[in-house]
Residue frames relative to the residue before (quaternion, step in Angstrom):
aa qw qx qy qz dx dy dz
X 1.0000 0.0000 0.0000 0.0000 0.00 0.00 0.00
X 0.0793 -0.7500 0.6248 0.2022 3.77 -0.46 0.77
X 0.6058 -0.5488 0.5758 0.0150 3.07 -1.77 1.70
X 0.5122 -0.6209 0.5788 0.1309 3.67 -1.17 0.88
X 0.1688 -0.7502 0.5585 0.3110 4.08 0.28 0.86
X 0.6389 0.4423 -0.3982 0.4875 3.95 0.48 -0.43
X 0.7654 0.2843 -0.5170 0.2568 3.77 0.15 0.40
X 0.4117 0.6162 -0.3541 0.5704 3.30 1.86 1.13
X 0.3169 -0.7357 0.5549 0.2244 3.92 -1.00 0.94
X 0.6169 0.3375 -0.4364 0.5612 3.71 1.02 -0.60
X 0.5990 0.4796 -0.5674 0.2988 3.66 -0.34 -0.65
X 0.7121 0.3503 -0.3922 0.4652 3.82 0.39 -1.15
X 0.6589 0.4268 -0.4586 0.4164 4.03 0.67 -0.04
X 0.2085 0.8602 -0.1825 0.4282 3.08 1.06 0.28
X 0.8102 0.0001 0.1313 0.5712 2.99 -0.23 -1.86
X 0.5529 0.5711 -0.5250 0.3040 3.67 1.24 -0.61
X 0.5610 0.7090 -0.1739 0.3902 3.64 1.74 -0.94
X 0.4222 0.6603 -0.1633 0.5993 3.20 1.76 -1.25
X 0.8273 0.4969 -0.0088 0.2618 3.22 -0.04 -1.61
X 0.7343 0.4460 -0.0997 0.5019 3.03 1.61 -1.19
X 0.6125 0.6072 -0.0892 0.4982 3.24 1.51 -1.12
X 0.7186 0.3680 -0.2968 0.5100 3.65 1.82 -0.45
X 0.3568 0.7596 -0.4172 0.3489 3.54 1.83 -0.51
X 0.5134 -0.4591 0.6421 0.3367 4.00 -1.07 0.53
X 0.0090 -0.7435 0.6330 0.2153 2.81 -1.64 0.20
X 0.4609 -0.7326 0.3894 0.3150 3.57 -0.87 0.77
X 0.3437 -0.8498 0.3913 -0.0812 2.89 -1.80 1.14
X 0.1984 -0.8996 0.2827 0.2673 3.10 0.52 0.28
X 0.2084 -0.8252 0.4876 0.1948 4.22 -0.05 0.32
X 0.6535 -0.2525 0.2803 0.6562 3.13 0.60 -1.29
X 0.1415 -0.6475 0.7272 0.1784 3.26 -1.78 -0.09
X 0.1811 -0.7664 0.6124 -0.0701 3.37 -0.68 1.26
X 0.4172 -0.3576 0.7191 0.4254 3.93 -1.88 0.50
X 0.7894 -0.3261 0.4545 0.2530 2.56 -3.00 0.47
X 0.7715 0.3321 -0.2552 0.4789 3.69 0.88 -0.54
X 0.6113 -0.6461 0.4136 0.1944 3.65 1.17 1.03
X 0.4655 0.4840 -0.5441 0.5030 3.21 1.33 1.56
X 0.6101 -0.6306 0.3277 0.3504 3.44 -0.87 1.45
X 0.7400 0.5384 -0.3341 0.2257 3.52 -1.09 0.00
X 0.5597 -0.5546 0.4333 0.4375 4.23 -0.25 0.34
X 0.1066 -0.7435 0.5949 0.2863 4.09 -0.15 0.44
X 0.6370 -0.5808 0.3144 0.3977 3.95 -1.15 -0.08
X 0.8229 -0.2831 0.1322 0.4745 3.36 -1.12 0.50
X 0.7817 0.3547 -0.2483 0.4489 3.69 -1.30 0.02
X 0.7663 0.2809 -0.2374 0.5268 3.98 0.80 -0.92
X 0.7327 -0.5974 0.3173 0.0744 3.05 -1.83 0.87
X 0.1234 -0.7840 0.6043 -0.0701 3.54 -0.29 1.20
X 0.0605 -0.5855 0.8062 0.0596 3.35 -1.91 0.52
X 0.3293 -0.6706 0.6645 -0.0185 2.60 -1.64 0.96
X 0.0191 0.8508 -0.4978 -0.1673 4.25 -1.16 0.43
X 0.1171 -0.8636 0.4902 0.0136 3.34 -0.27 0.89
X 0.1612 -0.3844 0.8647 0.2803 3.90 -1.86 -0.32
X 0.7362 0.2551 -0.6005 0.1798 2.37 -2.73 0.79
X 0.6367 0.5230 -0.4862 0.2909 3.81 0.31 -1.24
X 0.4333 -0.7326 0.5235 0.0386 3.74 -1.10 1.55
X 0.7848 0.3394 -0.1306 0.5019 3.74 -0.60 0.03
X 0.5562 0.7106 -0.2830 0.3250 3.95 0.73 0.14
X 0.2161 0.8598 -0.4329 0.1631 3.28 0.20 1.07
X 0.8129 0.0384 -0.1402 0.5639 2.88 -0.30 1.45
X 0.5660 -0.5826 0.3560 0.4621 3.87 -0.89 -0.70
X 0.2679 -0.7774 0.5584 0.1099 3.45 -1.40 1.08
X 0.0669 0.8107 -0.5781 -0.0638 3.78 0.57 0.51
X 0.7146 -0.5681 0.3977 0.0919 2.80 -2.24 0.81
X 0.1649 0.8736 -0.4537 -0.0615 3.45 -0.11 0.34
X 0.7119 0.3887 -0.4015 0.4253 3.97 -1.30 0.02
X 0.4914 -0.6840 0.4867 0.2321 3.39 -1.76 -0.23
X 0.4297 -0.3050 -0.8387 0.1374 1.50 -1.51 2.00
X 0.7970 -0.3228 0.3215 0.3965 3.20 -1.52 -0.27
X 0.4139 -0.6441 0.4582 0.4516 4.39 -0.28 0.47
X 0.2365 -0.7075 0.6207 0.2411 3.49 -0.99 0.45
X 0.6593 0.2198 -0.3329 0.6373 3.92 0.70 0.61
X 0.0113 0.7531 -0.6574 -0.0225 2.97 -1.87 0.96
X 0.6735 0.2272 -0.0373 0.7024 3.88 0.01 0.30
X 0.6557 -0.5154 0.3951 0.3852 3.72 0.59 -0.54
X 0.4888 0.5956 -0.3551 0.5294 3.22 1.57 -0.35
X 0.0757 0.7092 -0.6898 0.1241 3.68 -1.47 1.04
X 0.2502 -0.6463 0.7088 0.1312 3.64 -1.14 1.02
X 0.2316 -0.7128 0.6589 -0.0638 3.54 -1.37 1.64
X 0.1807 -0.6873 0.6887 -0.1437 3.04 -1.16 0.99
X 0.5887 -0.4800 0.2449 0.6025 3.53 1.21 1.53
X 0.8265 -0.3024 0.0723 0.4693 3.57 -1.10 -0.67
X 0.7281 0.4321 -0.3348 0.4137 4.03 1.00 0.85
X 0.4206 -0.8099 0.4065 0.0439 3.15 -0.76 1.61
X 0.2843 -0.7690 0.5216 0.2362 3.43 -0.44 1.34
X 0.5972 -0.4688 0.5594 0.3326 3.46 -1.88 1.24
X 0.2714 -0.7190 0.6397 0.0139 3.61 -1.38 1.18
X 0.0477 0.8752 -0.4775 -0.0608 3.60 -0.93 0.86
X 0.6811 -0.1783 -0.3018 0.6428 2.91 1.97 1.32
X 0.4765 -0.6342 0.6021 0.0906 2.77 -2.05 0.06
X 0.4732 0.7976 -0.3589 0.1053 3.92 0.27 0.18
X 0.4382 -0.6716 0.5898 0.0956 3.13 -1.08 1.38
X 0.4807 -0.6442 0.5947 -0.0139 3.77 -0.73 1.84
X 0.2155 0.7729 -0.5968 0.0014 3.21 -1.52 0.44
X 0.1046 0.9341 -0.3276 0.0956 2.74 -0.13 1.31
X 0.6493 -0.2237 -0.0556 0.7248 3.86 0.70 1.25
X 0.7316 -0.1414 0.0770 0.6624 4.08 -0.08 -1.01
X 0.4578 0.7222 -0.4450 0.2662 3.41 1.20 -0.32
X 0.1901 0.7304 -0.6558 0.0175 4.07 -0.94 0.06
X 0.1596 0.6891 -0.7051 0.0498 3.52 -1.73 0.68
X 0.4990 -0.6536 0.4782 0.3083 3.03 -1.01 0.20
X 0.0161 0.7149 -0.6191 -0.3247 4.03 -1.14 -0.33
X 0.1536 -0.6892 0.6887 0.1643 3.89 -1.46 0.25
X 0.1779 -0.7108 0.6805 -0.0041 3.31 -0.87 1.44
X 0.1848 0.7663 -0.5436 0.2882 3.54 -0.65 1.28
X 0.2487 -0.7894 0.5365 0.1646 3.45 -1.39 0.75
X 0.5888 -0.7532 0.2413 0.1663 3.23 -1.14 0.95
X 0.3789 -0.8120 0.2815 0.3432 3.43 0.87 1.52
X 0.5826 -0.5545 0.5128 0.3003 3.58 -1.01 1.09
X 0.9178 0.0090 -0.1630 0.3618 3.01 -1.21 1.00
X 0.5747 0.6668 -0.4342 0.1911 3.34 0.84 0.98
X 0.2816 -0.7934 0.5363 0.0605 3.33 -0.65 0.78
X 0.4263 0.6966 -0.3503 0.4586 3.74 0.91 -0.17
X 0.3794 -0.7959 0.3828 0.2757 3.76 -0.95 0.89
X 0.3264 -0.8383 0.3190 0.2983 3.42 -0.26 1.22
X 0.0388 -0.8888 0.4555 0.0342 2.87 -1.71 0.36
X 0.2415 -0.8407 0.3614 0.3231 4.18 -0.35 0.67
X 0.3112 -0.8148 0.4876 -0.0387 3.29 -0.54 1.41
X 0.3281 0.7071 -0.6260 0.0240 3.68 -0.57 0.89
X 0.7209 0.3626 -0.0589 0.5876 3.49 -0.96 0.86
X 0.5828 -0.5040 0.4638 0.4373 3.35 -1.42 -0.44
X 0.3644 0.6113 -0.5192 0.4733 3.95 1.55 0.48
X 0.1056 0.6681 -0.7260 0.1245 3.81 -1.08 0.91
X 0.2324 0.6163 -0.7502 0.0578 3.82 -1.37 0.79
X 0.7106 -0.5081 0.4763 0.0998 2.93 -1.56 1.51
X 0.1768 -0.7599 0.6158 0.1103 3.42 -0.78 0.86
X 0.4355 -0.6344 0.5592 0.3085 3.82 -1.24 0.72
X 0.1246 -0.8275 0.5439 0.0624 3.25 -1.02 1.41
X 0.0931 0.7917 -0.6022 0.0430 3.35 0.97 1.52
X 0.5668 -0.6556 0.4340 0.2462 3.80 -0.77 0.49
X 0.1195 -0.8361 0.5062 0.1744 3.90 0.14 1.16
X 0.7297 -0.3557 0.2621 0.5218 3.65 -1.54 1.05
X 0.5417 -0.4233 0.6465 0.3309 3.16 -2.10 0.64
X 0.9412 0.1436 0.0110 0.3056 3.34 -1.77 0.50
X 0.2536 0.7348 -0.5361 0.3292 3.81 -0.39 1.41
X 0.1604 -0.8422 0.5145 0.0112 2.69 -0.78 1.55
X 0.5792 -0.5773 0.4549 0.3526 3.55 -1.29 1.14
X 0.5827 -0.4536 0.5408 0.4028 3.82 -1.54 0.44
X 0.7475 0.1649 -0.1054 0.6348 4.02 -1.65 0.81
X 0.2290 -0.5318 0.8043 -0.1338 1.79 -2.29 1.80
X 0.5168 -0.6319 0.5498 0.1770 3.34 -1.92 0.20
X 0.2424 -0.5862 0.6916 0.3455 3.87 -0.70 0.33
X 0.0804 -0.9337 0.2433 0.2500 3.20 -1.00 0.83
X 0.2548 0.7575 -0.5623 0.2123 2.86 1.84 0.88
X 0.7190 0.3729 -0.1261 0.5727 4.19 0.87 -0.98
X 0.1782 -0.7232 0.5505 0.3772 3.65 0.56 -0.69
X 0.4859 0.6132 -0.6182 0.0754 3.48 0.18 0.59
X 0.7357 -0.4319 0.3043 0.4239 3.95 -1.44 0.43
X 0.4844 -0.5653 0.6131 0.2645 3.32 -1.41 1.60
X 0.0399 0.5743 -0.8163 -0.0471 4.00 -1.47 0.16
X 0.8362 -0.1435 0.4870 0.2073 1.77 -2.37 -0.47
X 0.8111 0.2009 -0.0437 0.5475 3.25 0.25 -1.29
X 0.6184 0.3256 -0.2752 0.6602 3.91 1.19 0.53
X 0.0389 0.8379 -0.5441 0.0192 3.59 0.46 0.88
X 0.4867 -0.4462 0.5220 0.5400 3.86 -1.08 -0.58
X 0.2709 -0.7418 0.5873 0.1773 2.59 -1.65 0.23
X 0.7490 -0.3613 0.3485 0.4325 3.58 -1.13 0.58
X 0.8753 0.1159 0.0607 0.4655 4.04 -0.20 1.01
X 0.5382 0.6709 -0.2821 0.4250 3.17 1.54 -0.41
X 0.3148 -0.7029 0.5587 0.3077 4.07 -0.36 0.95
X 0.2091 -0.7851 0.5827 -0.0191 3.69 -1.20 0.89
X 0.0687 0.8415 -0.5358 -0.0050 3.94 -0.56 0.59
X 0.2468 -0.6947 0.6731 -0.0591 3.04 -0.87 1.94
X 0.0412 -0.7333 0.6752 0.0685 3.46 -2.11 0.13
X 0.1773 -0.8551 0.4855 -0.0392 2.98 -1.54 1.01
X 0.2737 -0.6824 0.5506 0.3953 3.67 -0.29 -0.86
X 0.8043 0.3413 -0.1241 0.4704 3.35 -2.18 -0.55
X 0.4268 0.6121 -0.5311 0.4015 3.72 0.71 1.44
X 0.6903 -0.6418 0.2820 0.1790 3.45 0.96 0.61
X 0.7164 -0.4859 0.0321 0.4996 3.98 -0.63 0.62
X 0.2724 -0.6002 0.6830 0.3148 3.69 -1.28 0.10
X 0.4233 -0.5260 0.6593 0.3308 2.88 -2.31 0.19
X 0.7746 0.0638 -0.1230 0.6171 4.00 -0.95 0.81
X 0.2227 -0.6823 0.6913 -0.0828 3.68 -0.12 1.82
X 0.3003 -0.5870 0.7039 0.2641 3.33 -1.68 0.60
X 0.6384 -0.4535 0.4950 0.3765 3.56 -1.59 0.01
X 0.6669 -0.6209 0.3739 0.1731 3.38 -0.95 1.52
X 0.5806 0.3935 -0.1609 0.6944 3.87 0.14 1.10
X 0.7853 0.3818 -0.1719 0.4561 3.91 0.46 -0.89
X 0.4176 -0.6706 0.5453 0.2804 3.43 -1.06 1.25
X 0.6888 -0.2958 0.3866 0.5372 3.82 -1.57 0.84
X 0.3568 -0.5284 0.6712 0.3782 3.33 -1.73 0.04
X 0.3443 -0.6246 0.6362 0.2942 3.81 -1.82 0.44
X 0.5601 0.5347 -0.4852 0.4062 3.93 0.48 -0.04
X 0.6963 0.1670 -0.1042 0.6902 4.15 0.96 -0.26
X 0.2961 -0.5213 0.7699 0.2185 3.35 -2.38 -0.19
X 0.4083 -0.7074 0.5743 0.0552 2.65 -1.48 1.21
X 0.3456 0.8850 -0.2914 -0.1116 3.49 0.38 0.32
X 0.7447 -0.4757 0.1340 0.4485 3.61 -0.87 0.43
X 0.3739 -0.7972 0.4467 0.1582 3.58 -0.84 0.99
X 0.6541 -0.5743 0.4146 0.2654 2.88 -1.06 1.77
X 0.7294 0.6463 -0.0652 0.2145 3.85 0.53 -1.19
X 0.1588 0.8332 -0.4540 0.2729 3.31 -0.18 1.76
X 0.7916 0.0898 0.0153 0.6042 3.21 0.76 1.75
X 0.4585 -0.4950 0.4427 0.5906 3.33 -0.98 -1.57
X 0.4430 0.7259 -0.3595 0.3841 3.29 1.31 0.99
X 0.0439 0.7892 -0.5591 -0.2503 3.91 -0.47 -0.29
X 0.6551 -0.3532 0.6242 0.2378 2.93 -2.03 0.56
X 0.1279 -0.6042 0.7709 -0.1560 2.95 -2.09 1.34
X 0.0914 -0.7637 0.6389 0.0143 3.74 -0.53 1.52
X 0.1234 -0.7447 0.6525 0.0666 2.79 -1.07 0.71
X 0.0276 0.7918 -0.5863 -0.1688 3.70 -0.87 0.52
X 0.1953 0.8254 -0.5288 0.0313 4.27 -0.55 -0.03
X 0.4970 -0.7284 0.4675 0.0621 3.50 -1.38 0.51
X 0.0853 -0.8468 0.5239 -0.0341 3.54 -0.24 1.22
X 0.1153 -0.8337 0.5398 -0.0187 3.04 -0.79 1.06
X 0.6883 -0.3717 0.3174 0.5360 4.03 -0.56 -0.34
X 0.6973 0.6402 0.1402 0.2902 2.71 1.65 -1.37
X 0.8004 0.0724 0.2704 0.5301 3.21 0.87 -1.70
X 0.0207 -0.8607 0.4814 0.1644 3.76 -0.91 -0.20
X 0.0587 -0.9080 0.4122 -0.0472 3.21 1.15 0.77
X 0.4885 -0.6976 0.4655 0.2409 3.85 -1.14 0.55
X 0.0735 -0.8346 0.4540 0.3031 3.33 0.03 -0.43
X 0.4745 -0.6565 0.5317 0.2470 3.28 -1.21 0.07
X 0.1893 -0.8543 0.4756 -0.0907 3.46 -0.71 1.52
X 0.2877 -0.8432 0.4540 0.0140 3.37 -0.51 1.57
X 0.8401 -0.0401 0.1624 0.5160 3.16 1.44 -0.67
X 0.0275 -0.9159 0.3976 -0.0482 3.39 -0.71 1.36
X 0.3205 0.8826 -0.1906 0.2863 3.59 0.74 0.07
X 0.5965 -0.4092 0.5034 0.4726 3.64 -1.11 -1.19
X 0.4503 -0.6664 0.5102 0.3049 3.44 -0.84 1.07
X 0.4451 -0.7870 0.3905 0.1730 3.40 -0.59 0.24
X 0.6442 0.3014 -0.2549 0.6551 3.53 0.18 1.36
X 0.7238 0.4442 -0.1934 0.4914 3.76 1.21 -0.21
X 0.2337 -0.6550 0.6495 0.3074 3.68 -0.71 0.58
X 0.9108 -0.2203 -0.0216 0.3484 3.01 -2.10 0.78
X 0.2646 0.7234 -0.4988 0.3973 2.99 -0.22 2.25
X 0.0914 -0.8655 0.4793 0.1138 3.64 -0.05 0.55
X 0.1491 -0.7711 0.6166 0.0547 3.20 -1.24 0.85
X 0.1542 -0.7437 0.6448 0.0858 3.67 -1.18 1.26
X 0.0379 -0.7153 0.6753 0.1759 3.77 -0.74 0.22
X 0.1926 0.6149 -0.7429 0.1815 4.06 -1.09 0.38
X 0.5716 -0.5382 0.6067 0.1246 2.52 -2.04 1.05
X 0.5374 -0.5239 0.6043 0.2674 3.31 -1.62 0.02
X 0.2387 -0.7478 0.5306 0.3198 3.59 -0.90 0.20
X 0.3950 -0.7501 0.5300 -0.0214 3.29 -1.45 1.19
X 0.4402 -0.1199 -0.8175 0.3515 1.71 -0.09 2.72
X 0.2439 -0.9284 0.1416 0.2418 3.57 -0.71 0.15
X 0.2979 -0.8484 0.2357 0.3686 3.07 0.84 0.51
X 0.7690 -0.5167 0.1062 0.3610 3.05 -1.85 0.60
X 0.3993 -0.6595 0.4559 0.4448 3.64 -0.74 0.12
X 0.5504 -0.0370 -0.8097 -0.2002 1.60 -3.11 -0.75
X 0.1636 -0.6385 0.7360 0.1545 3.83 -1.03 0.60
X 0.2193 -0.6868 0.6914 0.0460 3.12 -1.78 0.49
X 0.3215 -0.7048 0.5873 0.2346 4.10 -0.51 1.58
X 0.0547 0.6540 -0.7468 -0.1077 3.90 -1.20 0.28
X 0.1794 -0.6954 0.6953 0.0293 3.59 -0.84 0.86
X 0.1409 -0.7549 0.6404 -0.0052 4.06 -0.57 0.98
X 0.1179 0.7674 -0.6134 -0.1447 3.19 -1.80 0.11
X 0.1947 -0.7788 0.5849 0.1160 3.82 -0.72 1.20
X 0.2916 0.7523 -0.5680 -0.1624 2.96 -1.68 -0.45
X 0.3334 -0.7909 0.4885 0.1571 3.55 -0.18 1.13
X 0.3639 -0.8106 0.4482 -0.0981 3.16 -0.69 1.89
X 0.3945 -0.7753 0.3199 0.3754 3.22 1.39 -0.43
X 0.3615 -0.7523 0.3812 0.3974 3.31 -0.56 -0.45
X 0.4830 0.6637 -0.3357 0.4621 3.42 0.97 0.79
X 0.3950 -0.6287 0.3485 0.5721 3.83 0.20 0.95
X 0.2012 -0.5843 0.7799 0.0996 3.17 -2.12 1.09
X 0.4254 -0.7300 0.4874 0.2204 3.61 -1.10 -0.04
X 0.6906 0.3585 0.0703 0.6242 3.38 0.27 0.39
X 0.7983 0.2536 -0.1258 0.5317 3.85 1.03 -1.04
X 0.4790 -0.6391 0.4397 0.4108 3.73 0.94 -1.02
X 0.5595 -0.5264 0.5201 0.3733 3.04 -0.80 -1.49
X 0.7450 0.2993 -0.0623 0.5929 3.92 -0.63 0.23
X 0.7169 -0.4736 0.4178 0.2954 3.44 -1.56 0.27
X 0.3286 0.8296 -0.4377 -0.1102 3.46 -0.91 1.06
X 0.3851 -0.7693 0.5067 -0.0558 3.56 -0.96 1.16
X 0.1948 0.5873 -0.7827 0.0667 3.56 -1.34 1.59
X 0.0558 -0.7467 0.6623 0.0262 2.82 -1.64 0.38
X 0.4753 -0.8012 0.3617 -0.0377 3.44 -1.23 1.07
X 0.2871 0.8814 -0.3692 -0.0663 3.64 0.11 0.15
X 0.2426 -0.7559 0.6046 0.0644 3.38 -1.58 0.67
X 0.3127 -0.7572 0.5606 0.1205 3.69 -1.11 0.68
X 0.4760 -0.8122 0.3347 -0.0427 2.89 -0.48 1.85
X 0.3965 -0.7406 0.4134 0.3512 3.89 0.76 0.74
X 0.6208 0.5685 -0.4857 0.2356 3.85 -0.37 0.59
X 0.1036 -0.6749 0.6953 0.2244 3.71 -0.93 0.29
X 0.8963 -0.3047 0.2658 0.1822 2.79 -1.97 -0.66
C-alpha cells in the first residue's frame, strides 16, 4: 500500500532536508564596476556581480521597460529592504566550468549591506568601495557623436564627449532603474558635507598640461547610471598620445565636517584619449 508522505511529520523532515541539502548554494566571486574594476562603485552607477549557485538560468535574461525590473529569473540584488533595478542575468558556460553574472545598478541612496538573493539562498556581497571615477573605453566627436580613433582623431578646439561610471552624487537624481531625463541635465553636485567639491578636468601630454574647458558633467541623458563629460580640446594642440585626468578636491577643514571629514580631500581619475601625432 503506498502511504501519503504528508500524513507523516518525519517523512516531510525528511525530504524538506533532502531538498535543502540538494539546493545550489550561492557564491560569491567578485563584484566589479561597469568597467571591471574590483570593488561595489557608489549608489546610482553600475555594478556586476559573479557568482555559483543561481538555479534555473539559461542563457541571458535582460531587463527591460521603466524603471528597470528589479527581479529576473528570480534572482534580485538587496540592499537591506531595497532592490537594485537589474539589467541582466546570465548563466556562463564554460567547458565543466559555470557561474553566473548580475548586471545591475546601485539603487540611489542605499546604504544597507548588499546582497544576491534567490529563493531562500542569500550570500552577502563584499562592499569594498571601487576607485572614485572611471571612464568607459571611446569617445564621441561631438558635433555627430561618432567614435574618436585613431584615424578620426580630435581636433584642435573641437568639443569631445567621453563616459564613465562611479562619479559620485547628482543634483536632481532620477528614480533608481530610470534613464537621466532628456528635457534637463543632471549634473554632478558640487556638495560634500558643509564642504564643496572642485572638478577639475586637464590634458597631459609628453609635452604640455593644459586645463580644459568643461561644458558638462553629470548623467548622460537617456541612460541609467552613466556619466557624461563634454570639454573642449585646447587650441593649439599638442602632440599626442594625451592622457584626460579629471580630479576632485575639497578642503574640509579641520574642524568636524559631516559627511566631509577633516583636512584636504582628493581623487582623481584617468583615461587615454585615442590620438597621436
Amino acid at each position: 500500500m503506498t502511504r501519503s508522505c504528508s500524513k507523516f511529520p518525519l517523512c516531510i523532515a525528511l525530504l524538506l532536508a533532502i531538498s535543502v541539502e540538494g539546493r545550489s548554494e550561492i557564491r560569491i566571486l567578485q563584484v566589479y564596476s561597469a568597467i571591471a574594476t574590483p570593488g561595489l562603485p557608489a549608489p546610482g552607477s553600475l555594478a556586476t556581480v559573479y557568482c555559483t549557485g543561481i538555479d534555473g538560468i539559461e542563457g541571458t535574461l535582460e531587463g527591460s521597460g521603466v524603471p528597470l525590473p528589479t527581479s529576473l529569473g528570480g534572482v534580485r540584488v538587496t540592499f537591506g529592504a531595497v532592490d537594485a533595478p537589474l539589467l541582466a542575468v546570465k548563466d556562463v558556460r564554460s567547458g565543466d566550468n559555470a557561474y553566473q553574472q548580475i548586471n545591475f545598478q546601485v539603487p540611489f541612496g542605499a546604504t544597507a549591506a548588499p546582497a544576491v538573493v534567490q529563493g531562500a539562498q542569500r550570500a552577502g556581497l563584499p562592499n569594498t568601495p571601487a576607485p572614485w571615477g572611471q571612464f568607459f573605453f571611446g569617445a564621441q566627436h561631438a558635433d555627430n557623436y561618432r567614435p574618436v580613433t585613431f584615424n578620426d582623431p580630435p581636433k584642435a578646439g573641437e568639443w569631445i564627449i567621453a563616459y564613465g561610471t562611479n562619479f559620485g552624487d547628482v543634483v536632481g537624481q532620477p528614480q533608481s532603474g530610470v534613464p537621466a531625463p532628456t528635457d534637463r541635465l543632471v549634473p554632478l553636485s558640487t556638495r560634500i558635507g558643509l564642504a564643496l567639491w572642485n572638478f577639475r578636468l586637464r590634458l597631459d601630454t609628453v609635452t604640455a598640461e593644459i586645463p580644459l574647458e568643461v561644458g558638462f558633467l553629470g548623467l548622460a541623458p537617456g541612460k541609467v547610471g552613466v556619466y557624461q563629460f563634454n570639454f573642449r580640446m585646447p587650441d593649439p594642440l599638442p602632440p599626442g598620445p594625451a592622457w584626460i585626468y579629471m580630479q576632485r578636491i575639497a578642503d574640509c577643514g579641520w574642524r568636524p565636517n559631516p559627511g566631509c571629514g577633516g583636512g584636504l580631500r582628493m581623487d582623481f581619475t584617468e583615461w587615454w584619449l585615442l590620438y597621436s601625432e
